[in-house]
C-alpha positions in Angstrom: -17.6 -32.4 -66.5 -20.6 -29.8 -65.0 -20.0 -29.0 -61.8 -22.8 -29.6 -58.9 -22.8 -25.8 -58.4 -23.9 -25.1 -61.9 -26.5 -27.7 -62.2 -29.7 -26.2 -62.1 -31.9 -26.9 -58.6 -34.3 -28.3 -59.6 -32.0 -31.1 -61.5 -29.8 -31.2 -58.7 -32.8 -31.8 -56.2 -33.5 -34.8 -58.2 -30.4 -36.0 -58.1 -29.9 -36.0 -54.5 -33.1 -38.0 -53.6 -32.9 -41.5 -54.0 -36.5 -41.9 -53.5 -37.7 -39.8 -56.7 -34.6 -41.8 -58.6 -36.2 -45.0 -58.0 -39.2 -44.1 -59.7 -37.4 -42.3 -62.6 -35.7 -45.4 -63.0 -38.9 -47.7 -63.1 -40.8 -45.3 -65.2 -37.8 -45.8 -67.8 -37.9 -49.4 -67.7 -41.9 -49.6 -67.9 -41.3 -46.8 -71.1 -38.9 -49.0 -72.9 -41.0 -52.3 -71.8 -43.9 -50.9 -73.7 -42.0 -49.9 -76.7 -40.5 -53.3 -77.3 -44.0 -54.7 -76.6 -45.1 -52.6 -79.2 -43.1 -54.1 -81.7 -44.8 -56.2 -84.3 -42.3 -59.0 -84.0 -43.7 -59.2 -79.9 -46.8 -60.5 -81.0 -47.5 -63.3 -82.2 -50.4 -62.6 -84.4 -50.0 -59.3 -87.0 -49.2 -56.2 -86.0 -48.3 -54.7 -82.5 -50.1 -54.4 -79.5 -51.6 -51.5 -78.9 -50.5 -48.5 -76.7 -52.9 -49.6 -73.6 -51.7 -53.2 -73.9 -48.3 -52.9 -73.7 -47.9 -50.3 -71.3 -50.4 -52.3 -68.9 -48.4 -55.1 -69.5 -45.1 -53.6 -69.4 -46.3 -52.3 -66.1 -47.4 -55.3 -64.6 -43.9 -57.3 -65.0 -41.7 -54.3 -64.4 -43.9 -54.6 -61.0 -43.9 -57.8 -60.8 -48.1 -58.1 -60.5 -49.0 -60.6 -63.1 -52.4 -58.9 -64.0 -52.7 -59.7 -68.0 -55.3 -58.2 -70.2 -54.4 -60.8 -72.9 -53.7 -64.3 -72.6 -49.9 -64.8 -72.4 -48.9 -67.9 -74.0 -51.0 -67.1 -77.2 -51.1 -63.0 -77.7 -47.5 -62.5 -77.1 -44.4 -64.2 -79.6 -41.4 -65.7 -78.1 -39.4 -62.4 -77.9 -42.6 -60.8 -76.7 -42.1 -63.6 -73.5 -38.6 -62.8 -73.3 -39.4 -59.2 -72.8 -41.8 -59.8 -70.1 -39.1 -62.4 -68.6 -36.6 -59.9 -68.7 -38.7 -56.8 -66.9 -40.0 -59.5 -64.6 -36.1 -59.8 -63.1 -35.3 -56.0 -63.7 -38.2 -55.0 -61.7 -37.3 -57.9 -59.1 -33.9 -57.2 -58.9 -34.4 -53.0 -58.6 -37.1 -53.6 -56.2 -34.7 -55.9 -53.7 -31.7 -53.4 -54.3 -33.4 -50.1 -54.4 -35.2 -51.0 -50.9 -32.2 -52.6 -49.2 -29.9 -49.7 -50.3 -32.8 -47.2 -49.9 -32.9 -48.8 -46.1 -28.7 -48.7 -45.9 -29.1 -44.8 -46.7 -31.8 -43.9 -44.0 -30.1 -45.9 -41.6 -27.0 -44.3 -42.4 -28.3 -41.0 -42.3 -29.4 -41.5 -38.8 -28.1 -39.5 -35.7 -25.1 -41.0 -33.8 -26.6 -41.8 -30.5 -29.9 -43.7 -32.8 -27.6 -45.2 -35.2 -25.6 -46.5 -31.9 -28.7 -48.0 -30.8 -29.8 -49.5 -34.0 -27.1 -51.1 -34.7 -28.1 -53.9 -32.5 -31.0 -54.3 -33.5 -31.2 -53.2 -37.7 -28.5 -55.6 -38.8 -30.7 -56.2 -41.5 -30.5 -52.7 -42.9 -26.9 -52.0 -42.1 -25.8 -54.5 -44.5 -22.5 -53.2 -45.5 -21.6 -50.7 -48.3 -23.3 -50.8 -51.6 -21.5 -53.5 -53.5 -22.0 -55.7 -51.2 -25.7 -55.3 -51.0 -25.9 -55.7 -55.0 -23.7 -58.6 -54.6 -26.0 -59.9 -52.3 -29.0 -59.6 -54.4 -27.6 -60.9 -57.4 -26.4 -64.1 -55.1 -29.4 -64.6 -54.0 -31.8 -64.3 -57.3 -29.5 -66.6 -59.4 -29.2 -69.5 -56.6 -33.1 -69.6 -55.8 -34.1 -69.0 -59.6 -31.5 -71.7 -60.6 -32.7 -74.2 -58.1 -36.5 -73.7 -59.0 -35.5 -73.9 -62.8 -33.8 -77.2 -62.4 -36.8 -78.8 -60.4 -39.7 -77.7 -62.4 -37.6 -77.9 -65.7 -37.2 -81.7 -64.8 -40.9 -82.2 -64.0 -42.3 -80.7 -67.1 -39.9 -83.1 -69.4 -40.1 -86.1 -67.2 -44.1 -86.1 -66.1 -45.2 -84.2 -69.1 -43.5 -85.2 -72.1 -42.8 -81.4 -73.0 -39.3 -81.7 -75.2 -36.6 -80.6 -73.1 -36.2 -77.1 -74.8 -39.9 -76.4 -74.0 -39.4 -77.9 -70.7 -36.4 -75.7 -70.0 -37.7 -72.3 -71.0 -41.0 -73.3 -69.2 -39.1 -74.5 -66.2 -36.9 -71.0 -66.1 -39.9 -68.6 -67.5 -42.0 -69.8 -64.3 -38.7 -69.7 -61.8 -38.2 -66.0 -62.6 -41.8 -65.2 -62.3 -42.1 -67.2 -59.1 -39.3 -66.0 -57.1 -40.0 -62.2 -58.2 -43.6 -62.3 -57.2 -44.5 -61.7 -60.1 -47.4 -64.7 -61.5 -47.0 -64.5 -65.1 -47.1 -68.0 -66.4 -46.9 -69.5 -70.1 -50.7 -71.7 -69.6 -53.8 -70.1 -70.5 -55.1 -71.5 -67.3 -51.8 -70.2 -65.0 -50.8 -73.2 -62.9 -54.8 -74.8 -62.9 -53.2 -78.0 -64.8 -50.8 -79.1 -62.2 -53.4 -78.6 -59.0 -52.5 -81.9 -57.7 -48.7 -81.9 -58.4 -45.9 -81.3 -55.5 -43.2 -81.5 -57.9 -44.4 -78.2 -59.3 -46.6 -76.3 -56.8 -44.1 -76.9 -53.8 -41.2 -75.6 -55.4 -42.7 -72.9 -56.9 -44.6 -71.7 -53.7 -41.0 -71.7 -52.3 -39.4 -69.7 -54.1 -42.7 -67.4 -54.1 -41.9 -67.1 -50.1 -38.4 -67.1 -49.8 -38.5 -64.0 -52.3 -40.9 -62.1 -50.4 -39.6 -62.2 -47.2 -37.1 -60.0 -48.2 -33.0 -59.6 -49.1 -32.2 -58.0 -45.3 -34.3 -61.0 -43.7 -32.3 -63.7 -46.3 -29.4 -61.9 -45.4 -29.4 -62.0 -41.6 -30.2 -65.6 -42.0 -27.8 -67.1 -43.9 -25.6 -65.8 -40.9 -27.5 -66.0 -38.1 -30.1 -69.2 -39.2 -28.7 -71.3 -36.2 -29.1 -68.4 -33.5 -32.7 -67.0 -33.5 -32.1 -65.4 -30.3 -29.5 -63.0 -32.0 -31.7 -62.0 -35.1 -33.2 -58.7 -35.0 -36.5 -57.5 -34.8 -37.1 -57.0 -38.2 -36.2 -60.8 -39.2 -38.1 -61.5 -36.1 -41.2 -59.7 -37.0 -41.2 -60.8 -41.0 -40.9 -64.3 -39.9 -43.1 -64.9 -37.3 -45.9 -63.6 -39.2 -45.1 -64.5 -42.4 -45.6 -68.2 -41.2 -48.4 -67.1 -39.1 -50.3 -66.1 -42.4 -49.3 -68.9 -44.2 -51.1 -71.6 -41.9 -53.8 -69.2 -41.1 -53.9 -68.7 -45.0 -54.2 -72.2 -45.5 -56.7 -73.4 -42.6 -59.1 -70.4 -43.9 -58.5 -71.5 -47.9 -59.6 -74.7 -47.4 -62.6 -74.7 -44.7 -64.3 -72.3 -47.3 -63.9 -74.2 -50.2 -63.4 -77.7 -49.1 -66.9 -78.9 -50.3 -67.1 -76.1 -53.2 -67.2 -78.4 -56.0 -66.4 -76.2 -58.2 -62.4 -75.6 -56.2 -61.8 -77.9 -53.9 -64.4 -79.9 -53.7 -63.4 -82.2 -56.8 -59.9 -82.8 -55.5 -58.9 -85.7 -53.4 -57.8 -84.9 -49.8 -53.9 -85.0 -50.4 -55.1 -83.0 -53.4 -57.3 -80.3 -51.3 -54.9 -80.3 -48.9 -51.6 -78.6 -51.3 -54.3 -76.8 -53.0 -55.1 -74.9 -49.8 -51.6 -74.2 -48.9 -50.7 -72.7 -52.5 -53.9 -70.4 -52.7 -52.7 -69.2 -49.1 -49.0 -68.6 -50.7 -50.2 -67.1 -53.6 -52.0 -64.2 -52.0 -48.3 -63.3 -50.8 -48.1 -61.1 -54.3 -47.0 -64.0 -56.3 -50.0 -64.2 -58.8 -49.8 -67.8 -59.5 -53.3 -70.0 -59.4 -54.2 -73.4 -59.5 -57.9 -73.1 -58.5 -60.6 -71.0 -60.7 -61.0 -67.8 -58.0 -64.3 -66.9 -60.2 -65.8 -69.7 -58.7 -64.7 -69.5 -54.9 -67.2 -68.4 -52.3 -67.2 -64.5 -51.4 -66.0 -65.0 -48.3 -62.6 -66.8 -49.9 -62.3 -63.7 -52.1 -63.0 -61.0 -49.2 -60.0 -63.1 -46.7 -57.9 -63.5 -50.1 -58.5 -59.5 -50.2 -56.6 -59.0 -46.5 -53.9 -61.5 -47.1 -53.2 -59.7 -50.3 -53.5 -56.5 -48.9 -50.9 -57.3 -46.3 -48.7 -58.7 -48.7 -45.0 -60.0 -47.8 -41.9 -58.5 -46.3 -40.1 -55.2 -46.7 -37.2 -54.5 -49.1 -38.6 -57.8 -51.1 -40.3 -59.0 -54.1 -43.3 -58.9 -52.5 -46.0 -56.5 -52.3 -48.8 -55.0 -50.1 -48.6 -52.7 -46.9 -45.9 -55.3 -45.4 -46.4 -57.6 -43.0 -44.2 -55.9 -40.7 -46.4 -52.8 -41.0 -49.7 -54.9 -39.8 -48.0 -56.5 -37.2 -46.6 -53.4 -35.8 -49.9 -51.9 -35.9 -51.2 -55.0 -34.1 -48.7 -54.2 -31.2 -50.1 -50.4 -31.0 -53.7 -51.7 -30.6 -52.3 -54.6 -28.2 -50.6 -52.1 -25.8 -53.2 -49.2 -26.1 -55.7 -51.8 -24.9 -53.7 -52.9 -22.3 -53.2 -49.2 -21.4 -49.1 -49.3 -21.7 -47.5 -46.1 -22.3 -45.2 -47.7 -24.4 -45.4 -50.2 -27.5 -43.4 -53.3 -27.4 -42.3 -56.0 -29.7 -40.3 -59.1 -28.9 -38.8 -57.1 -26.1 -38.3 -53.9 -27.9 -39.8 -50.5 -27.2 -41.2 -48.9 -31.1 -40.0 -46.1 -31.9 -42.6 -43.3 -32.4 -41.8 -42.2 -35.6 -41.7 -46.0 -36.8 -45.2 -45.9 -35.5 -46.6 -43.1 -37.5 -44.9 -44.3 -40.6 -46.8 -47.3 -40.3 -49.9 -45.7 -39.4 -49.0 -43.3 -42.7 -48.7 -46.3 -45.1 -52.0 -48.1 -43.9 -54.2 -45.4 -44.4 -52.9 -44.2 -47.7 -52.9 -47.4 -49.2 -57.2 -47.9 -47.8 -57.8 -44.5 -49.3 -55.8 -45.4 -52.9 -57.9 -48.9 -52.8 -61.2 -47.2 -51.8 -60.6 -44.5 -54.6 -60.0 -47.0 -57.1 -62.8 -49.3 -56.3 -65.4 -46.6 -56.9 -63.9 -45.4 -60.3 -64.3 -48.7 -61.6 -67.6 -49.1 -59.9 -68.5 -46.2 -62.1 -67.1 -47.0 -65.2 -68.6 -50.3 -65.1 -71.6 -52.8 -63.8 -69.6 -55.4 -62.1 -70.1 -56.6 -58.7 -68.3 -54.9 -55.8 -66.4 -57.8 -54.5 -65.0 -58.6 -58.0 -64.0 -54.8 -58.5 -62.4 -54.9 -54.9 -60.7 -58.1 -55.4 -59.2 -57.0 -58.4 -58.2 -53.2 -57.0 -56.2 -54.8 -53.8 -54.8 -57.5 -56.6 -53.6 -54.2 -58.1 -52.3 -52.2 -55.5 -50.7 -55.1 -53.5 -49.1 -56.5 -56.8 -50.4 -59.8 -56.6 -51.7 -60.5 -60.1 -55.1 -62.7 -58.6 -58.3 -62.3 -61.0 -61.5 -63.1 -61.2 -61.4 -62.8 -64.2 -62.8 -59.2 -65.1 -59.5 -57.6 -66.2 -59.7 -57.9 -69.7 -63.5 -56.9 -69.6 -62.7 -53.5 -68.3 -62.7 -50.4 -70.5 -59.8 -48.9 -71.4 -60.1 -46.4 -69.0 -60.1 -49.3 -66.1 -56.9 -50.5 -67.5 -55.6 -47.3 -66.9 -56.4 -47.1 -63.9 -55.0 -50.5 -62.9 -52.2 -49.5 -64.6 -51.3 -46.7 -62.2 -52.4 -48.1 -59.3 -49.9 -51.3 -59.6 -46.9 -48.7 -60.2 -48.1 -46.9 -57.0 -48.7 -50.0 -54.7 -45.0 -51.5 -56.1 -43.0 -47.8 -55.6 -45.1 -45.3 -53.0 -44.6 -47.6 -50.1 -41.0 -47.9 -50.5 -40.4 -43.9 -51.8 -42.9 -42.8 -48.9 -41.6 -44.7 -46.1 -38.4 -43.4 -47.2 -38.9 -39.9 -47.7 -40.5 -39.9 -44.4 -37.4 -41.1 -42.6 -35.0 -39.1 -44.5 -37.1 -36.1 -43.6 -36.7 -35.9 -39.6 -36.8 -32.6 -38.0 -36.0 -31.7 -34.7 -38.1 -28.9 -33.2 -36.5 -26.8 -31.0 -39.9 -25.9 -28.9 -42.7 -28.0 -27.8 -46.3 -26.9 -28.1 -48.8 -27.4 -25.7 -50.8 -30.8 -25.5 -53.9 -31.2 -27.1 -56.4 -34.4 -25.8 -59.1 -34.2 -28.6 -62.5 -36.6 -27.9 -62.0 -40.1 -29.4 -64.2 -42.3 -30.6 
């Protein structure tokens, strides 16, 4: 065996960061995902997909976006599906236990008098040692996936005549892809066929929210669900507006296209009404639709745009800045207008550096979606709000369309391509790296008060 000391620094730098391993490790999977998409027996017509197809789709379900560039059902064969299948719940699983253990490390690696503090309130992050915390995550995939499997496997051979082996890959196909975030479905048309159906929408839309809120949130409530006094801020913070966008979400969804005959307009109002509430889930990062989003009003697609670029909850399948990053930058803006020399949250004070974190995520993530809009703008003649709908779909690793993605150049695919790997990891490798990087300076400068605004 080598010893540390021999290893060369630069190898043994990589080592020791967990952030630049998470990314090694996805890049991997994404690698090999394209190389068994390659594969002629993937496809189900001759030959194999092409280099820029199967990485952009490897990508995608390693992700967990959902953005396709070829229809699903019909491009890829049945061990081409099982690939996708199978990097969907990699990329789920890594994503919940690199961000939960990635979160155990920081917290870990804390000083003694802030981890004595913490401790009360980031139960959610000190989850226990890392077994436990894989454990957890397994647990938790199998039992949600299994449930959903069961109910929409029974559906599809019960309501829809679909043999029972169809039904049953279907039924655990659409499970996987739901609870991962991820929106890849086996219809041409996604979930457009079952619009009016509960029995499929309602479970799926759970298991699209109970996976984006996060393992540490899932976690703390399976202990704590009868106490909410005792959860912490986090769970606190994730929950309350998580359910804040969801009705929000779904009030906005269907004023805008309640007369749209084109969306909701044709439905009846039970119809319009479960419609509403699964566009509003969807834009969580799940990918999933059951409405045509080509033909929804602009203003539908710019509202989808912020729901999707806020995304879910941290150390989750989902995607997006977090929602706990936009509501802590909400309580910034709340106290600075109230003049309050310090920002507070469900009767805690922010920490500063949680604050600039925050502030650091948001603004990266507008200039990476700004960037990318106006390459595409360039490389092609499509509209702006399609472009920009389909750049945040990218970056927040939802999987919505408009349609355009298979129109784009090769060069757009690219582009889409590198943007979902960098919306799924920089968050969680930044945010990280960020934390693990604290410095203590031992002077202070003096204060600068530069003109604002």
């Amino acid at each position: 065996m080598v010893s540390p000391s021999r290893l060369r620094p630069s190898t043994w730098r990589v080592i020791r960061h967990p952030a630049q391993a998470v990314v090694l490790g996805f890049a991997a999977t994404t690698g090999l995902g394209t190389l068994l998409l390659m594969l002629p027996v993937s496809r189900s017509g001759e030959g194999g997909a092409p280099f820029v197809t199967a990485l952009f789709t490897s990508t995608s379900a390693v992700c967990v976006t959902g953005l396709v560039i070829v229809d699903t059902p019909s491009y890829w064969s049945g061990f081409g599906e099982a690939v996708i299948m199978a990097l969907i719940q990699v990329g789920g699983f890594g994503i919940m236990t690199f961000a939960s253990l990635l979160g155990l490390l920081v917290w870990r690696r804390m000083g003694l008098r802030t981890r004595l503090t913490a401790a009360a309130e980031t139960k959610a992050v000190g989850l226990g040692d890392v077994r436990s915390v894989v454990k957890g995550v397994v647990k938790v995939s199998l039992v949600i996936e299994a449930a959903t499997a069961l109910c929409l496997t029974l559906r599809f051979w019960l309501a829809y005549d679909e043999p029972f082996r169809t039904a049953l890959y279907h039924g655990v196909f659409h499970a996987v892809s739901a609870f991962n975030n991820a929106g890849f479905a086996l219809y041409s048309d996604s979930l457009m066929g079952f619009v009016s159906d509960p029995w499929i929408c309602l479970p799926i839309s759970l298991a699209v929210i109970i996976g984006g809120v996060g393992f540490p949130v899932l976690f703390e409530l399976r202990k704590e669900f009868r106490r909410p006094r005792t959860w912490s801020l986090h769970t606190k913070m994730t929950l309350s507006m998580t359910a804040f966008l969801l009705s929000t979400g779904t009030l906005f969804v269907i004023a805008n296209e309640w007369s749209n005959p084109a969306t909701l307009g044709s439905l009846d109002t039970p119809g319009r009404l479960l419609a509403g509430f699964f566009q509003a889930v969807m834009p969580r990062t799940a990918g999933f639709n059951s409405l045509d989003y080509a033909q929804m009003n602009e203003s539908t697609l710019l509202g989808t745009s912020v729901l999707m670029f806020i995304g879910g909850g941290s150390a989750g399948t989902a995607g997006g800045i977090k929602v706990t990053t936009f509501l802590l930058l909400f309580f910034v803006i709340y106290a600075e207008v109230r003049g309050e020399r310090n920002v507070v949250a469900f009767d805690r004070r922010i920490d500063d550096r949680a604050m600039r974190q925050a502030l650091t995520i948001v603004l990266l993530s507008i200039g990476a979606v700004t960037t990318s809009t106006i390459a595409l703008m360039e490389m092609t003649a499509l509209s702006t709000h399609d472009v920009l709908f389909e750049v945040v779909s990218a970056f927040a690793t939802v999987g919505l369309s408009t349609g355009i993605t298979a129109d784009l150049p090769a060069g757009g695919h690219l582009v889409l391509t590198a943007l979902m790997f960098l919306g799924r990891l920089g968050p969680i490798t930044l945010v990280s790296a960020l934390a693990m990087r604290e410095r203590q300076r031992l002077y202070e400068l003096p204060e600068g008060r530069p003109i604002i605004g």
